[in-house]
PDB file of N, CA, C and O in Angstrom:
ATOM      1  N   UNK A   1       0.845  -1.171   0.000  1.00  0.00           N
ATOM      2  CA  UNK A   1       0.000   0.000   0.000  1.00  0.00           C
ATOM      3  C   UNK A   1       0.895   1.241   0.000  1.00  0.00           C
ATOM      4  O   UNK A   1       1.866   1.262   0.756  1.00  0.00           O
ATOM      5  N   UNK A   2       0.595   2.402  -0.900  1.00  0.00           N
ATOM      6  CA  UNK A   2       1.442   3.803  -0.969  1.00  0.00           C
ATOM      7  C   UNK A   2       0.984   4.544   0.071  1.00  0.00           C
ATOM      8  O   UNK A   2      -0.183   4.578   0.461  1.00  0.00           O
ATOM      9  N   UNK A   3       2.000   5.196   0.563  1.00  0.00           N
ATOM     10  CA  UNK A   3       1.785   6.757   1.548  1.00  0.00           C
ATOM     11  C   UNK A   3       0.728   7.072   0.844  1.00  0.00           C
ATOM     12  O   UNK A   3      -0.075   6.893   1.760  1.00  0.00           O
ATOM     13  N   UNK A   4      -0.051   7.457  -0.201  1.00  0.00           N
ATOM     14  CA  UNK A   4      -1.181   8.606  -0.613  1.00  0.00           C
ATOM     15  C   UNK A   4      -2.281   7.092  -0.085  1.00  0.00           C
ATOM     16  O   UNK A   4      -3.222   7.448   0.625  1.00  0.00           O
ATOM     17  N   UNK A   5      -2.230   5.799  -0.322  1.00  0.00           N
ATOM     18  CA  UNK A   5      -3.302   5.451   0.102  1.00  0.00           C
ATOM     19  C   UNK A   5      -3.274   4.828   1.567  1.00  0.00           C
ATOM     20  O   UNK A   5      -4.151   4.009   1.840  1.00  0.00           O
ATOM     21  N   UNK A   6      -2.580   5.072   2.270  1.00  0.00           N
ATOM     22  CA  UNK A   6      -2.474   5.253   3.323  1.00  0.00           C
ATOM     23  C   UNK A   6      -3.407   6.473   4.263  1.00  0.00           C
ATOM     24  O   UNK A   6      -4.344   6.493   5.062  1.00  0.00           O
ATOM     25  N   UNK A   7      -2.583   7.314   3.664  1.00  0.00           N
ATOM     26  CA  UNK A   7      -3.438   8.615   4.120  1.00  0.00           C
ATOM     27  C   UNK A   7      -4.783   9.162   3.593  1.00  0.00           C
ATOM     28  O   UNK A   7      -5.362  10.219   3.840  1.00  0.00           O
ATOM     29  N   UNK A   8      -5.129   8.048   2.734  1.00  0.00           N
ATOM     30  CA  UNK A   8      -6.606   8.495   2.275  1.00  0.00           C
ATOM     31  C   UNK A   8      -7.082   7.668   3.230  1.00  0.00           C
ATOM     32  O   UNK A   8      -7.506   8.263   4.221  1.00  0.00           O
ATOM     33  N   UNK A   9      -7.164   6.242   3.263  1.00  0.00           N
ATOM     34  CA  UNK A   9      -7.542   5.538   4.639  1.00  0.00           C
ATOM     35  C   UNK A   9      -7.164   6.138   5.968  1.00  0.00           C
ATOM     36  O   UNK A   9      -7.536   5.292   6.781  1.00  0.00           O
ATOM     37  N   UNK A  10      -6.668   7.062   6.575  1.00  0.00           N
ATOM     38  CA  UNK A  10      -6.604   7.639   7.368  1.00  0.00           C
ATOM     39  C   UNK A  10      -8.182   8.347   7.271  1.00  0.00           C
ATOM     40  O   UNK A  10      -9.217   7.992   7.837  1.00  0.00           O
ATOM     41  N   UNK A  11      -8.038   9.022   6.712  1.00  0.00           N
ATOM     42  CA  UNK A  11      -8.427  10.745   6.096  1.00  0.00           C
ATOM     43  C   UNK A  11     -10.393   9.908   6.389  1.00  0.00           C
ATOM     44  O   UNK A  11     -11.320  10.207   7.143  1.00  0.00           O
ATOM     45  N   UNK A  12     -10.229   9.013   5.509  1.00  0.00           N
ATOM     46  CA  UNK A  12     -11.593   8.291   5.531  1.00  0.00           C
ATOM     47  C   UNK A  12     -12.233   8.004   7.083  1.00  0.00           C
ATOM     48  O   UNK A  12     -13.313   8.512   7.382  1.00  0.00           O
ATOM     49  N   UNK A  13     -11.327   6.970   8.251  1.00  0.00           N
ATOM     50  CA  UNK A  13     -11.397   6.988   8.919  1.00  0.00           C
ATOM     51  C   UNK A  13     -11.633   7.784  10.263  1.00  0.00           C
ATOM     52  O   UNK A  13     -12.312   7.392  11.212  1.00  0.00           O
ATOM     53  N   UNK A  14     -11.171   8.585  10.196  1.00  0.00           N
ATOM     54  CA  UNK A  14     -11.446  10.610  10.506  1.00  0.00           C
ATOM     55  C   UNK A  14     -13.055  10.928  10.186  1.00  0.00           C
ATOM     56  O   UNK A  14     -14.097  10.910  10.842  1.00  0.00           O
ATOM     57  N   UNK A  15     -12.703  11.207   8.916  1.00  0.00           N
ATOM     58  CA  UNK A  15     -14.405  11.518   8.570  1.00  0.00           C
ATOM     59  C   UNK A  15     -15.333  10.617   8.996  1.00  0.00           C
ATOM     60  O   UNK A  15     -16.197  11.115   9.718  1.00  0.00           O
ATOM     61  N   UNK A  16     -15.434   9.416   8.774  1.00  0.00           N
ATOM     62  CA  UNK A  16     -16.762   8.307   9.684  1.00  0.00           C
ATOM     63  C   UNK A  16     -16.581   8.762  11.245  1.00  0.00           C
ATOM     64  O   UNK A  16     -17.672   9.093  11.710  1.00  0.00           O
ATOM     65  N   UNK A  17     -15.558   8.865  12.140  1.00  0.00           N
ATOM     66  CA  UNK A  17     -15.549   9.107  13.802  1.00  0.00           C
ATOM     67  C   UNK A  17     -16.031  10.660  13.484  1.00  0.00           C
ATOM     68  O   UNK A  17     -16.891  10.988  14.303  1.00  0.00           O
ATOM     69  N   UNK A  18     -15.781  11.532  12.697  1.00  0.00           N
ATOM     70  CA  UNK A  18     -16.442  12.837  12.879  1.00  0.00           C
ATOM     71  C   UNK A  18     -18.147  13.299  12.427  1.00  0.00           C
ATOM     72  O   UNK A  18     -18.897  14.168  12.872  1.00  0.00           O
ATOM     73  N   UNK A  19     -18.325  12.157  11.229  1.00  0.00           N
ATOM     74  CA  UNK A  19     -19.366  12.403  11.028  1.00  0.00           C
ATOM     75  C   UNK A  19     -20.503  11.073  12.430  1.00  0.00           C
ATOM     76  O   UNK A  19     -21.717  11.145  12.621  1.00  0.00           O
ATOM     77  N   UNK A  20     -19.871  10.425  12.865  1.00  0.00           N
ATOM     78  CA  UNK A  20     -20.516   9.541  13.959  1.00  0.00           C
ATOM     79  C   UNK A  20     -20.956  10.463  14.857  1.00  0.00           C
ATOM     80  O   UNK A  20     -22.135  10.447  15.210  1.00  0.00           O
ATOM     81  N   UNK A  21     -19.807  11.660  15.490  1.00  0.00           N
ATOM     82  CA  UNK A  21     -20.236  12.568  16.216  1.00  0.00           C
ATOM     83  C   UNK A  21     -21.051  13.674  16.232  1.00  0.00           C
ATOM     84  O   UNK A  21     -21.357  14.497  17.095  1.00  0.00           O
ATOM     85  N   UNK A  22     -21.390  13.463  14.825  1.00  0.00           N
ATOM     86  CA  UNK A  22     -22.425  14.898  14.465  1.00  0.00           C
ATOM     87  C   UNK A  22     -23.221  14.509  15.325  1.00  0.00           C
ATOM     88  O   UNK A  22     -23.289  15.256  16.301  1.00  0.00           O
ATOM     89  N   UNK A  23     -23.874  13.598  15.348  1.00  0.00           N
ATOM     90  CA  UNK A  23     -25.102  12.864  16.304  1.00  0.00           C
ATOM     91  C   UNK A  23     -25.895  13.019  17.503  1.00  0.00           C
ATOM     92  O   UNK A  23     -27.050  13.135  17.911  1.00  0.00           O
ATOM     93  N   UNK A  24     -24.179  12.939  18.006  1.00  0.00           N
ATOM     94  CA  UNK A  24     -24.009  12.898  19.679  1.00  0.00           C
ATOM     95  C   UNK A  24     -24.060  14.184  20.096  1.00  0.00           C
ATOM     96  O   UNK A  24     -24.518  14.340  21.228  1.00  0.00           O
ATOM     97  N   UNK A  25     -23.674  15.280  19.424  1.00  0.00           N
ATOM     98  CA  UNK A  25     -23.590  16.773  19.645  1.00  0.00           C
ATOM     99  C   UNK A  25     -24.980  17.624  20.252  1.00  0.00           C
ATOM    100  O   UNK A  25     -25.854  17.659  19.386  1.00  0.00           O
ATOM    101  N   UNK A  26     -25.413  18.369  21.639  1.00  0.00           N
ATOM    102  CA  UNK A  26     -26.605  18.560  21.658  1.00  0.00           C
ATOM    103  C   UNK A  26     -26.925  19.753  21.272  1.00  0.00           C
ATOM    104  O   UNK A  26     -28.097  20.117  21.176  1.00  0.00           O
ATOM    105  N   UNK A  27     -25.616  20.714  20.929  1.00  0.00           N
ATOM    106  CA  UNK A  27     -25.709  21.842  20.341  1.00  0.00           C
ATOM    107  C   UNK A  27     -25.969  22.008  18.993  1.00  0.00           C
ATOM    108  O   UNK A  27     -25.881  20.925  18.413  1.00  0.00           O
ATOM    109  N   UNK A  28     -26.293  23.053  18.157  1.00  0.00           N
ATOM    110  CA  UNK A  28     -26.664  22.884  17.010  1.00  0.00           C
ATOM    111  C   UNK A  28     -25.320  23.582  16.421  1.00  0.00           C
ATOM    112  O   UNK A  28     -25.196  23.332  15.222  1.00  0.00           O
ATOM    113  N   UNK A  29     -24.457  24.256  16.863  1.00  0.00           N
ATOM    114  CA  UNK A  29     -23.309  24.870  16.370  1.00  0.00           C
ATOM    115  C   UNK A  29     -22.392  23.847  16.508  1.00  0.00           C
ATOM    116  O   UNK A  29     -21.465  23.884  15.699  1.00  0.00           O
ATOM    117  N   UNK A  30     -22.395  22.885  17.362  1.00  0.00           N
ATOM    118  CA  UNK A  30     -21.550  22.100  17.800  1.00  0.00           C
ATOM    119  C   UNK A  30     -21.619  20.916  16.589  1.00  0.00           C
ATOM    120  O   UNK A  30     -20.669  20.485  15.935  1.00  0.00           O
ATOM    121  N   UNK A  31     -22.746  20.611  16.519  1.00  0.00           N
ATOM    122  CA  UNK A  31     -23.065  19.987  15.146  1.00  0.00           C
ATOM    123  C   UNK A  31     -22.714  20.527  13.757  1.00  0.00           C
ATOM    124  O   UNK A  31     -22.813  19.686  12.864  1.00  0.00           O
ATOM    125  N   UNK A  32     -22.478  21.268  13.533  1.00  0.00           N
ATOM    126  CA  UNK A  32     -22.200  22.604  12.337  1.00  0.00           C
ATOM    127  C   UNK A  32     -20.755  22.164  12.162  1.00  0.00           C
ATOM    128  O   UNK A  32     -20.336  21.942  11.026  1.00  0.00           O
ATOM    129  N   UNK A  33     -19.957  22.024  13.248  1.00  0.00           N
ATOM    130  CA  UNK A  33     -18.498  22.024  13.577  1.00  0.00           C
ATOM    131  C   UNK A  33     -18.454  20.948  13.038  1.00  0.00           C
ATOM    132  O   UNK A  33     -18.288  20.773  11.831  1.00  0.00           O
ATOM    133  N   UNK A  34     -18.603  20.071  13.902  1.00  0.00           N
ATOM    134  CA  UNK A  34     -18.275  18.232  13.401  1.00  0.00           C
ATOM    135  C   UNK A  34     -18.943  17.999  11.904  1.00  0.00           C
ATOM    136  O   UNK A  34     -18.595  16.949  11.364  1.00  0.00           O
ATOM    137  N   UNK A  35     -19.574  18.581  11.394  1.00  0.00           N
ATOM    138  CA  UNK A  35     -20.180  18.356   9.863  1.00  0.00           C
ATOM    139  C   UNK A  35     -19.253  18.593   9.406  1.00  0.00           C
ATOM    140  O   UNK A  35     -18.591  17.665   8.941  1.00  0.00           O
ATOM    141  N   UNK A  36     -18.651  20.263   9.305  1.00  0.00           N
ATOM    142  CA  UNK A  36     -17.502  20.784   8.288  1.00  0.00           C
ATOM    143  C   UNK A  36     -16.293  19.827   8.473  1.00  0.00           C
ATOM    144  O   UNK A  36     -15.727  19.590   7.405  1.00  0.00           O
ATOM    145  N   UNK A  37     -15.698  19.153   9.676  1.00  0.00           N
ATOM    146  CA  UNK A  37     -14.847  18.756   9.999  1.00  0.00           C
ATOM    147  C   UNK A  37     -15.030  17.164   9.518  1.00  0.00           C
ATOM    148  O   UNK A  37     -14.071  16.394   9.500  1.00  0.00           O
ATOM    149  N   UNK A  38     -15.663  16.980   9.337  1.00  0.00           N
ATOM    150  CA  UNK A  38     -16.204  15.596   8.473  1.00  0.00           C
ATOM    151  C   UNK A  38     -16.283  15.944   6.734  1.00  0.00           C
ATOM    152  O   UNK A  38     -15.606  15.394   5.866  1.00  0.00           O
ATOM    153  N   UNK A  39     -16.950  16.638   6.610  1.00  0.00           N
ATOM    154  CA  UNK A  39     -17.014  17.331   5.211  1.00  0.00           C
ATOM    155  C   UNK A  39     -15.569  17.274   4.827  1.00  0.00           C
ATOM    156  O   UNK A  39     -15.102  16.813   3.786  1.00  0.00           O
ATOM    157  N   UNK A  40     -14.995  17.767   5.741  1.00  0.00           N
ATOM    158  CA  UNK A  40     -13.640  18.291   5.212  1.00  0.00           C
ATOM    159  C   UNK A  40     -12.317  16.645   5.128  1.00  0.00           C
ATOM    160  O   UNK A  40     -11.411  16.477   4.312  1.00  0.00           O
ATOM    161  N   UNK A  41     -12.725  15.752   6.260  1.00  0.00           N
ATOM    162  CA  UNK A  41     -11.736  15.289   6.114  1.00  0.00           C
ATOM    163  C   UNK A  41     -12.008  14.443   4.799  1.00  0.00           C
ATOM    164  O   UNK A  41     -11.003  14.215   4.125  1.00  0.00           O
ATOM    165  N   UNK A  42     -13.107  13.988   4.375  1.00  0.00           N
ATOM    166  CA  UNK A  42     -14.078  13.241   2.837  1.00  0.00           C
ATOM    167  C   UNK A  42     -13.182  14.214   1.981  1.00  0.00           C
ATOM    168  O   UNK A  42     -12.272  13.689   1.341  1.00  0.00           O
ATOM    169  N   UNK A  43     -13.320  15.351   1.918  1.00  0.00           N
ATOM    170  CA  UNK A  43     -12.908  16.252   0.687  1.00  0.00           C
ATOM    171  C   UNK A  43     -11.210  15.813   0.871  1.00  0.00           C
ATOM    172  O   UNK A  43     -10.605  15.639  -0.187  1.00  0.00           O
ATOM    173  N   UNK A  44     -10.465  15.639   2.119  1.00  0.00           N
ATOM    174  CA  UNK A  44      -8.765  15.497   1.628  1.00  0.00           C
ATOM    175  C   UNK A  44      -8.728  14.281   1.411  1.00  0.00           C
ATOM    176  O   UNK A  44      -7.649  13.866   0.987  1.00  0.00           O
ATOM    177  N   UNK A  45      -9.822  13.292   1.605  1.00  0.00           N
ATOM    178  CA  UNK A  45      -9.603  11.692   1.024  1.00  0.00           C
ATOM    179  C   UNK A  45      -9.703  11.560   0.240  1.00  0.00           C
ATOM    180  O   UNK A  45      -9.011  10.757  -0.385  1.00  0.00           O
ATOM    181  N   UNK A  46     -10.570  12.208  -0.236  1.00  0.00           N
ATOM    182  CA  UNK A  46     -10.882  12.358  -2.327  1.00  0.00           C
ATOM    183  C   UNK A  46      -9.931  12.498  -3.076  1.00  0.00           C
ATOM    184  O   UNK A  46      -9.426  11.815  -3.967  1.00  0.00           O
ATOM    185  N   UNK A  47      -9.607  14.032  -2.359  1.00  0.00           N
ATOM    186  CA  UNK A  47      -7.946  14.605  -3.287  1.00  0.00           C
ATOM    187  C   UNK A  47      -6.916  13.351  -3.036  1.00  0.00           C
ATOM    188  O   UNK A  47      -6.346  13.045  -4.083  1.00  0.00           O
ATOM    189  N   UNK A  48      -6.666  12.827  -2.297  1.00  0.00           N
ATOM    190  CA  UNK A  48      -5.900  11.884  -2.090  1.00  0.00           C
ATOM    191  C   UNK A  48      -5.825  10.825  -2.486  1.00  0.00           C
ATOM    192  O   UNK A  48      -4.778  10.181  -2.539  1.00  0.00           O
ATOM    193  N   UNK A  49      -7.178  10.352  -2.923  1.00  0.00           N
ATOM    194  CA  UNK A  49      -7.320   8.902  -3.616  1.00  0.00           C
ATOM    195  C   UNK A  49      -7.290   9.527  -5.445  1.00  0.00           C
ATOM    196  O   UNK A  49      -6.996   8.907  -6.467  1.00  0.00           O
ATOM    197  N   UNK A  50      -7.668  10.778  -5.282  1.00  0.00           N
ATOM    198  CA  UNK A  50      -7.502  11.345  -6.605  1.00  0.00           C
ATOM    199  C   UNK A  50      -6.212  11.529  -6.992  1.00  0.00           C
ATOM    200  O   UNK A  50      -5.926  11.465  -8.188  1.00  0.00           O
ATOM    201  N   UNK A  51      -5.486  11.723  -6.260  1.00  0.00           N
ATOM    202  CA  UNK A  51      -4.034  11.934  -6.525  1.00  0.00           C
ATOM    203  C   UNK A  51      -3.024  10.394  -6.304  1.00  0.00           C
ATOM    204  O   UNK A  51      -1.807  10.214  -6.299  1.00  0.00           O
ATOM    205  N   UNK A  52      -3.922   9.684  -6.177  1.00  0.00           N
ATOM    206  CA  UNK A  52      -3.081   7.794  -6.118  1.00  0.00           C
ATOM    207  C   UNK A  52      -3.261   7.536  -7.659  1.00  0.00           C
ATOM    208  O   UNK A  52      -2.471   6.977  -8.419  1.00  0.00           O
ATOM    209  N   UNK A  53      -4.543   8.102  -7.945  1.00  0.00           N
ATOM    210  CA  UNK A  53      -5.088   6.993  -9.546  1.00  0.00           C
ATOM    211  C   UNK A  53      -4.720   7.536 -10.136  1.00  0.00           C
ATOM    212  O   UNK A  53      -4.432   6.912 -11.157  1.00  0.00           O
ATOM    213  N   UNK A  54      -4.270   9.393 -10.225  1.00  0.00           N
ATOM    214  CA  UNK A  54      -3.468  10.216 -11.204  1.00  0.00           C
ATOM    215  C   UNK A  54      -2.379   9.586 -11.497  1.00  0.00           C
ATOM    216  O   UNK A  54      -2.066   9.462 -12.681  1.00  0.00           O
ATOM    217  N   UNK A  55      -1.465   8.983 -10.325  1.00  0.00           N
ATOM    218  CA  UNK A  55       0.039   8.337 -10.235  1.00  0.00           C
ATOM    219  C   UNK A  55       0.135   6.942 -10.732  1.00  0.00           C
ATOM    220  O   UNK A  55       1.206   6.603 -11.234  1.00  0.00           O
ATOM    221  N   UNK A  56      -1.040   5.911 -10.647  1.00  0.00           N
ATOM    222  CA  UNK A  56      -1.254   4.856 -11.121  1.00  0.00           C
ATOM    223  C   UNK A  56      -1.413   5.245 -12.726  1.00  0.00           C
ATOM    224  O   UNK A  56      -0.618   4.719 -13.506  1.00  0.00           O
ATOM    225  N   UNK A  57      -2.235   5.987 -13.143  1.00  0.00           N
ATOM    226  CA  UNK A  57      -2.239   6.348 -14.843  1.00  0.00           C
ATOM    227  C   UNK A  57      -0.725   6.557 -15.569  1.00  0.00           C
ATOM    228  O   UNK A  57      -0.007   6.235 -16.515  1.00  0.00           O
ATOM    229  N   UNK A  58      -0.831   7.305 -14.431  1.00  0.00           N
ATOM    230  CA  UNK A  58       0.725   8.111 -15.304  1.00  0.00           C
ATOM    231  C   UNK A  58       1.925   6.521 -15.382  1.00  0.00           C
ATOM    232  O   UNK A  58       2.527   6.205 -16.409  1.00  0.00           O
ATOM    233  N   UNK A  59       2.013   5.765 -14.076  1.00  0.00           N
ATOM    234  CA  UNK A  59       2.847   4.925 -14.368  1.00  0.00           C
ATOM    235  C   UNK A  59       2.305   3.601 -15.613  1.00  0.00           C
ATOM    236  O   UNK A  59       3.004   3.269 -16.570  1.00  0.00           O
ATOM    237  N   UNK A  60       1.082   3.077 -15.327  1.00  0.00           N
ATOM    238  CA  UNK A  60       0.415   2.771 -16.929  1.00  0.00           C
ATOM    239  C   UNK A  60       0.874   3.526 -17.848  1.00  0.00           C
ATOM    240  O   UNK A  60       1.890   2.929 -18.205  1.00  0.00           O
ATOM    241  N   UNK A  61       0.764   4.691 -18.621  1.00  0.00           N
ATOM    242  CA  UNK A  61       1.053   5.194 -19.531  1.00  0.00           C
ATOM    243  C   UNK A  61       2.349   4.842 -19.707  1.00  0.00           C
ATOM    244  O   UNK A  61       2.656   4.211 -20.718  1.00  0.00           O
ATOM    245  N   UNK A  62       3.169   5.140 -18.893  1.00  0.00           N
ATOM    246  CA  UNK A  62       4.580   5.416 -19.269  1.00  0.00           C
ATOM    247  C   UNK A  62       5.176   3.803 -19.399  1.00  0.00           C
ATOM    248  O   UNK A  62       6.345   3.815 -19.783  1.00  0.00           O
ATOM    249  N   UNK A  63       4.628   2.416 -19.164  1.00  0.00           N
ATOM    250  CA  UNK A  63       4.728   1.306 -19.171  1.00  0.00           C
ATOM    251  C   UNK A  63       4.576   0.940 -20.817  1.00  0.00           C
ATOM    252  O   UNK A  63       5.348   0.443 -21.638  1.00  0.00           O
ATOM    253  N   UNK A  64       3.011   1.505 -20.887  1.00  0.00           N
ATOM    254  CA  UNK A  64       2.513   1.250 -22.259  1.00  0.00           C
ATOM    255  C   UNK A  64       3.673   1.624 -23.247  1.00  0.00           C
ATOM    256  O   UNK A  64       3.936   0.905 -24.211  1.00  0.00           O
ATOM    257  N   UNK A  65       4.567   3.136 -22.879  1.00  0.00           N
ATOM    258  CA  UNK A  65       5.224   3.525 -23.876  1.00  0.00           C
ATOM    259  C   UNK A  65       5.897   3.281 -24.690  1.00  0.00           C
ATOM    260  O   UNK A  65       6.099   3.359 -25.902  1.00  0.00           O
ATOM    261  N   UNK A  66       6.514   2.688 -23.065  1.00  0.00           N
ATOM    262  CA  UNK A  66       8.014   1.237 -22.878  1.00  0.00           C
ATOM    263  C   UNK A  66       7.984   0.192 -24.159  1.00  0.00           C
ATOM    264  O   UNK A  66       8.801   0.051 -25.069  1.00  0.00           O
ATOM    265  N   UNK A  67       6.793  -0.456 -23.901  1.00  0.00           N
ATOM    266  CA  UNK A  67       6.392  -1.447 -23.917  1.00  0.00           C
ATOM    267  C   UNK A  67       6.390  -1.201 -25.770  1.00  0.00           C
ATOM    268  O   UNK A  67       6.993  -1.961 -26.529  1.00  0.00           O
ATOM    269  N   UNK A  68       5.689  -0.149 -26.169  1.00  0.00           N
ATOM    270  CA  UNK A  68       5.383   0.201 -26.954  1.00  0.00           C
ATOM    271  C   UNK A  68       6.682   0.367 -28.387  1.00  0.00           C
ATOM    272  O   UNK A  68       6.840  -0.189 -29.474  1.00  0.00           O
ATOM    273  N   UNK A  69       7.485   1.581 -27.511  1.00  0.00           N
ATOM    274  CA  UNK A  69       9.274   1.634 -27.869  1.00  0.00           C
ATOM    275  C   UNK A  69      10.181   0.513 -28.131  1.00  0.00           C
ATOM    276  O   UNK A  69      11.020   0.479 -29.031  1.00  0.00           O
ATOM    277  N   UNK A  70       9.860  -0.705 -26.981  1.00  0.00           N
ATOM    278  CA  UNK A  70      10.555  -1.480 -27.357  1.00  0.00           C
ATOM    279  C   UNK A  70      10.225  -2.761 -28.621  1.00  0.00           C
ATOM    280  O   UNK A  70      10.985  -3.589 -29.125  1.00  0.00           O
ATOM    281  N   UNK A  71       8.778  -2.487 -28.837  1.00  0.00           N
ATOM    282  CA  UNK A  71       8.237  -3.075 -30.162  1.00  0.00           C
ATOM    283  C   UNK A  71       7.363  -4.471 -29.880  1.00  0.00           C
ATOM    284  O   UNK A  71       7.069  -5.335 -30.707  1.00  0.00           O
ATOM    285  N   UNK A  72       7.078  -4.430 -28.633  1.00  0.00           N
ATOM    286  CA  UNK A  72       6.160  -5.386 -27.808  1.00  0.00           C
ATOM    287  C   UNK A  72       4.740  -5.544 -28.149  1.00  0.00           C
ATOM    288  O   UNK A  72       4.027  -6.301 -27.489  1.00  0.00           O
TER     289      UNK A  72
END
């Protein structure tokens, strides 16, 4: 497993315990908080899993090229 999907499984894990706590919150601002903070950690897991499959393409491509160059 890579550091970027590492830290998207982090990032994921974060967001489910934050969005669990929206719940529990009896304030309504307090709830507001733990949403964005859930919202937010979903949005750096995205970029993050978005930025694994960018790096997976690019190394496909550049395989294909290889592969391609050398008359395969």
């Amino acid at each position: 497993m890579t550091k970027g999907e590492l830290r998207a499984q982090e990032y994921r894990a974060r967001a489910r315990d934050a969005w669990a706590l929206v719940e529990t919150a009896t304030l309504e601002h307090v709830r507001e908080q733990r949403r964005r903070s859930a919202s937010t950690w979903t949005a750096m897991a995205e970029a993050e899993e978005a930025r694994v499959v960018e790096g997976m393409r690019l190394q496909a491509a550049t395989l294909v090229r290889q592969c391609l160059a050398r008359g395969a």
